[in-house]
BAFI-3210 file (N, C-alpha, C; in Angstrom, 3 decimals, decimal comma, padded with zeros to 6 digits):
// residues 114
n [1|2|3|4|5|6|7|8|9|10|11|12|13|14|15|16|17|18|19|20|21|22|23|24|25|26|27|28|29|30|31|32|33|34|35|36|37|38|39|40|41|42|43|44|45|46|47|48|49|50|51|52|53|54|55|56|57|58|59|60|61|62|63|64|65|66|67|68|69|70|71|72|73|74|75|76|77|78|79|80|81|82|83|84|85|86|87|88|89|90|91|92|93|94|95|96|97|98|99|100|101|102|103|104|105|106|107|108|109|110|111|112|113|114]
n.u [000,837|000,796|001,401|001,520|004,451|005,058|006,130|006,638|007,583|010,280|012,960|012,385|012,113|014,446|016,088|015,225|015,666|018,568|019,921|019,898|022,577|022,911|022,413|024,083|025,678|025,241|024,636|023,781|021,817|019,756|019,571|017,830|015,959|014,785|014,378|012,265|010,389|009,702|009,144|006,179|006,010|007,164|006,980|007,084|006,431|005,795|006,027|003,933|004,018|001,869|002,879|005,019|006,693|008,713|009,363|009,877|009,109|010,086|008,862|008,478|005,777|004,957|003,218|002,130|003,322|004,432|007,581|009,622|011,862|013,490|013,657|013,312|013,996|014,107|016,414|016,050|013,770|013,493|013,605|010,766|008,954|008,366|008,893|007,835|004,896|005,075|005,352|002,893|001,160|001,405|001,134|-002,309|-002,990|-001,949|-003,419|-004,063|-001,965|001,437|004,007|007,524|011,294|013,920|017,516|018,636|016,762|015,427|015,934|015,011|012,262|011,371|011,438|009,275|007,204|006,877]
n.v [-001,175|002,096|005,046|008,860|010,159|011,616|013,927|012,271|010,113|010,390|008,689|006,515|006,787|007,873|005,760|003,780|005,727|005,642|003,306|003,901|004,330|007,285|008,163|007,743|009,498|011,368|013,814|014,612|013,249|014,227|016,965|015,945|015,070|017,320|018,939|017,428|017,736|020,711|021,461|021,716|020,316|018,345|014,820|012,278|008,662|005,884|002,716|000,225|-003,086|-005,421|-004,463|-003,205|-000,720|-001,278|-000,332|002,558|005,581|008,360|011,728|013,925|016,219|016,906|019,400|017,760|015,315|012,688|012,367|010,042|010,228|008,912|005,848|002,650|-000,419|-002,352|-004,336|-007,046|-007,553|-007,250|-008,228|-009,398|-008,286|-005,790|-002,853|-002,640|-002,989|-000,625|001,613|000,777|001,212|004,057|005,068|004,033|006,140|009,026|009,071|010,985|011,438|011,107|008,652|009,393|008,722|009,897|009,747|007,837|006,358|005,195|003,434|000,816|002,031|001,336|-001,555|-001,992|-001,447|-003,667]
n.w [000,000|-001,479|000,878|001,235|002,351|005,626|008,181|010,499|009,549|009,258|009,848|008,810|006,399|004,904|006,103|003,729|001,488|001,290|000,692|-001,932|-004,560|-004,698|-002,478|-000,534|001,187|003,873|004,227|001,673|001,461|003,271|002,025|000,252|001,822|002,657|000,324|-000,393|001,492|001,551|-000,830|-002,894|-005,133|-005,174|-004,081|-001,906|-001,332|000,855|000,752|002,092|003,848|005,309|008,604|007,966|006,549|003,528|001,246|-000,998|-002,641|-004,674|-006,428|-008,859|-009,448|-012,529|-015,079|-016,983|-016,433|-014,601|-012,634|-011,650|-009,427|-007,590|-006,118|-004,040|-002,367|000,241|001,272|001,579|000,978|-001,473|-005,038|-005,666|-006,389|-005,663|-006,434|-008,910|-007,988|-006,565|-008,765|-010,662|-008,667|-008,284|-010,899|-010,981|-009,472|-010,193|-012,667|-014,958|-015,961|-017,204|-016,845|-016,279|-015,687|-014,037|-015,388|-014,165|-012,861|-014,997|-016,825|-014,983|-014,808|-017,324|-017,387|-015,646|-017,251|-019,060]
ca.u [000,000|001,310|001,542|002,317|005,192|004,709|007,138|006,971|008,262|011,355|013,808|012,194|012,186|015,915|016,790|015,061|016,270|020,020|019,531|020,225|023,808|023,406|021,906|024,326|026,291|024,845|024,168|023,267|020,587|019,661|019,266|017,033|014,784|014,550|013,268|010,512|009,501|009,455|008,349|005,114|005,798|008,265|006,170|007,241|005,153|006,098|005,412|003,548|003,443|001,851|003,000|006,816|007,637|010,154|009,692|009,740|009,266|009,617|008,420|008,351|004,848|004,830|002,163|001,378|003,981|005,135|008,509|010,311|013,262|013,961|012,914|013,724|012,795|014,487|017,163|015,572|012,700|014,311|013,254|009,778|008,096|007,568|008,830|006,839|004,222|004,919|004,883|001,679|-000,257|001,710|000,064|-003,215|-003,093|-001,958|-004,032|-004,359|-000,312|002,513|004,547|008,467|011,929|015,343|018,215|018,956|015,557|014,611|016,129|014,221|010,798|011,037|011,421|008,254|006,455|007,094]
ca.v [000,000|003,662|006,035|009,597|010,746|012,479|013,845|011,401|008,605|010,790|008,342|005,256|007,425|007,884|004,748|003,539|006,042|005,503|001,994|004,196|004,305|008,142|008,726|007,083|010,935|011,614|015,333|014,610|012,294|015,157|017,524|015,523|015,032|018,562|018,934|016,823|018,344|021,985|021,283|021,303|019,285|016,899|014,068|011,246|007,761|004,787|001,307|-000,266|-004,434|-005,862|-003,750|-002,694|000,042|-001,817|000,688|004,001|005,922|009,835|011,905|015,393|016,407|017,782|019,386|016,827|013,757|012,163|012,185|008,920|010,811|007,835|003,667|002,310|-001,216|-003,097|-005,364|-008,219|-007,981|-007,123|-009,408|-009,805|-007,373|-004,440|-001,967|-002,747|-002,771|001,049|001,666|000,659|002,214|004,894|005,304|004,241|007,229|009,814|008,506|011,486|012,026|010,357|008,419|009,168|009,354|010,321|008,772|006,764|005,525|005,292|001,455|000,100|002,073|000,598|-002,795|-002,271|-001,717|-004,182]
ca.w [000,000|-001,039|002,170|001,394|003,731|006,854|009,237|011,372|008,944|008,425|010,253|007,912|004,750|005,318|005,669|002,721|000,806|001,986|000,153|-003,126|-004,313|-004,592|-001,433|000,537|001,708|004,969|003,918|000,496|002,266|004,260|001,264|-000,650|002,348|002,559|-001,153|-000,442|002,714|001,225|-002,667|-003,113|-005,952|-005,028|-003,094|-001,181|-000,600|001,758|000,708|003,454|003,512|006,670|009,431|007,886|005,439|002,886|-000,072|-000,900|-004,201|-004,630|-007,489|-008,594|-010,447|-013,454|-015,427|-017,236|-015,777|-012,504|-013,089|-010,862|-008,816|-006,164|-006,009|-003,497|-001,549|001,917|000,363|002,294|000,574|-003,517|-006,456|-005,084|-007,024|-004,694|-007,227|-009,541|-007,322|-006,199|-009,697|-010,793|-007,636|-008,815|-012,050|-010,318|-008,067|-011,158|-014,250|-016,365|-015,830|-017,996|-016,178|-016,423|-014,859|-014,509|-016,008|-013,083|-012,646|-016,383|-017,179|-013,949|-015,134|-018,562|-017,098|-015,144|-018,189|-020,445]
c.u [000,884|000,706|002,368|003,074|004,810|005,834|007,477|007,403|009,443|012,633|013,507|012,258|013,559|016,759|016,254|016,159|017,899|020,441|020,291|021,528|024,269|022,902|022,929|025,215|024,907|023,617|023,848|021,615|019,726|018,677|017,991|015,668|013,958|013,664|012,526|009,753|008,831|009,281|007,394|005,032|006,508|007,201|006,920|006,136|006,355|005,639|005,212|003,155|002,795|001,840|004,358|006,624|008,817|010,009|009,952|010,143|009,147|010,166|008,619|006,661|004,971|003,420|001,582|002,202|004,171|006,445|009,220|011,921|013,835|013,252|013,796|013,346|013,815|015,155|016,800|014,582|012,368|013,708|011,920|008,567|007,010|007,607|008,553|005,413|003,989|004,678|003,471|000,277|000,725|001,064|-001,652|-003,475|-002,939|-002,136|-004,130|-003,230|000,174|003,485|006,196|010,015|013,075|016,186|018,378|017,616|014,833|014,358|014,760|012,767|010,102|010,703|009,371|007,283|005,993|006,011]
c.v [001,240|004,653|007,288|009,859|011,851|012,696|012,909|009,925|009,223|009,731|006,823|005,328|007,900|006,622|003,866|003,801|005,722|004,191|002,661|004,772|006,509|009,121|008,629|008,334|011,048|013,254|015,452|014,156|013,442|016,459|017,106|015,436|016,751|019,194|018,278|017,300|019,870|022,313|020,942|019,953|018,074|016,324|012,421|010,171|006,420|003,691|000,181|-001,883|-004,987|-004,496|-002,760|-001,800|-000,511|-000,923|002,109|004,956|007,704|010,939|013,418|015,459|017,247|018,205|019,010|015,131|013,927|012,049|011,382|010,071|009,599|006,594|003,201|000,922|-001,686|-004,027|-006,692|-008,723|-007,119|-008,266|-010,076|-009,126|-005,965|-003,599|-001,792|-002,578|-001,242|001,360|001,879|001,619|003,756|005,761|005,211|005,827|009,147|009,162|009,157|012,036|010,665|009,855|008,068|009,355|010,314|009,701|007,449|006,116|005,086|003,580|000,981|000,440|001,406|-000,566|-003,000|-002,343|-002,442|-005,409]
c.w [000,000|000,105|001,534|002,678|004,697|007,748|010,434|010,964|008,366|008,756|009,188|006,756|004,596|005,286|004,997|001,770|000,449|001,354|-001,140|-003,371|-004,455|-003,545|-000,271|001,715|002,683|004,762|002,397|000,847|002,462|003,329|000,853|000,587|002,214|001,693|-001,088|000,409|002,290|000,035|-002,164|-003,920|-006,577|-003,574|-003,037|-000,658|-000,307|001,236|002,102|003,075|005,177|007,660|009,327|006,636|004,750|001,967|-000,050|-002,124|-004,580|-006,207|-007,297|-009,900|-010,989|-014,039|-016,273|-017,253|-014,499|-013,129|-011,713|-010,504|-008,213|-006,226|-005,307|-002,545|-001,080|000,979|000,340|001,493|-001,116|-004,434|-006,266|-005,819|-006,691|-005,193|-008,130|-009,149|-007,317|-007,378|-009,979|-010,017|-007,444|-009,919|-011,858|-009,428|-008,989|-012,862|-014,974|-016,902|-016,419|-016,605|-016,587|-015,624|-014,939|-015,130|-015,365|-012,915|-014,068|-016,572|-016,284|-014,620|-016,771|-018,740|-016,718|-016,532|-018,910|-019,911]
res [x|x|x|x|x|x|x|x|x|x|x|x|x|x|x|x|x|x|x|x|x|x|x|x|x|x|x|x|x|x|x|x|x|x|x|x|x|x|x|x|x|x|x|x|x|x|x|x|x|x|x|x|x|x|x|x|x|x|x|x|x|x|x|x|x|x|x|x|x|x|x|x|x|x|x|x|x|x|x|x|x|x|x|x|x|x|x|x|x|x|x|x|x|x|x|x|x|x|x|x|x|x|x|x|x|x|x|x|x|x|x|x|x|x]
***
């Protein structure tokens, strides 16, 4: 289940993120939370399974795409099909929006597609 972020999942949305090889700078980390907290239109959602947060996928909206900034899922629980998952109830959630990313996230969203 997507969960937008809330300040009070900043210590779990951190170490998600921190998962990603260009998150892993302490104060880069730090930054990027920042831009999601104080963009309107940079948004952050939690992948919730059970009772644990393993995902976590954050976007900037455009005016007329989602553009994929961040994918991220719990290493434990990788090759399972959680980011694909976020995905999807991704596109569920912005249906009349294109769905695209960055470079770094592009390969992975192409995969989901196919």
């Amino acid at each position: 289940m997507l969960i937008r972020y809330r300040k009070n999942y900043e210590k779990i949305a951190m170490g998600l993120l921190s998962f990603m090889p260009t998150e892993k700078d302490l104060k880069h980390l730090q930054q990027t939370m920042k831009n999601y907290e104080a963009n309107d239109d940079w948004q952050l959602f939690l992948w919730k399974e059970d009772e644990d947060f393993i995902g976590i996928i954050g976007v900037i909206i455009r005016e007329d795409a989602v553009e994929v900034q961040h994918i991220s899922v719990n290493p434990s629980h990788r090759h399972q099909g959680i980011g694909k998952q976020m995905v999807k109830a991704l596109k569920d959630l912005y249906p009349e929006k294109k769905l695209c990313a960055n470079d770094m996230i592009a390969a992975f969203l192409d995969k989901c597609e196919q």
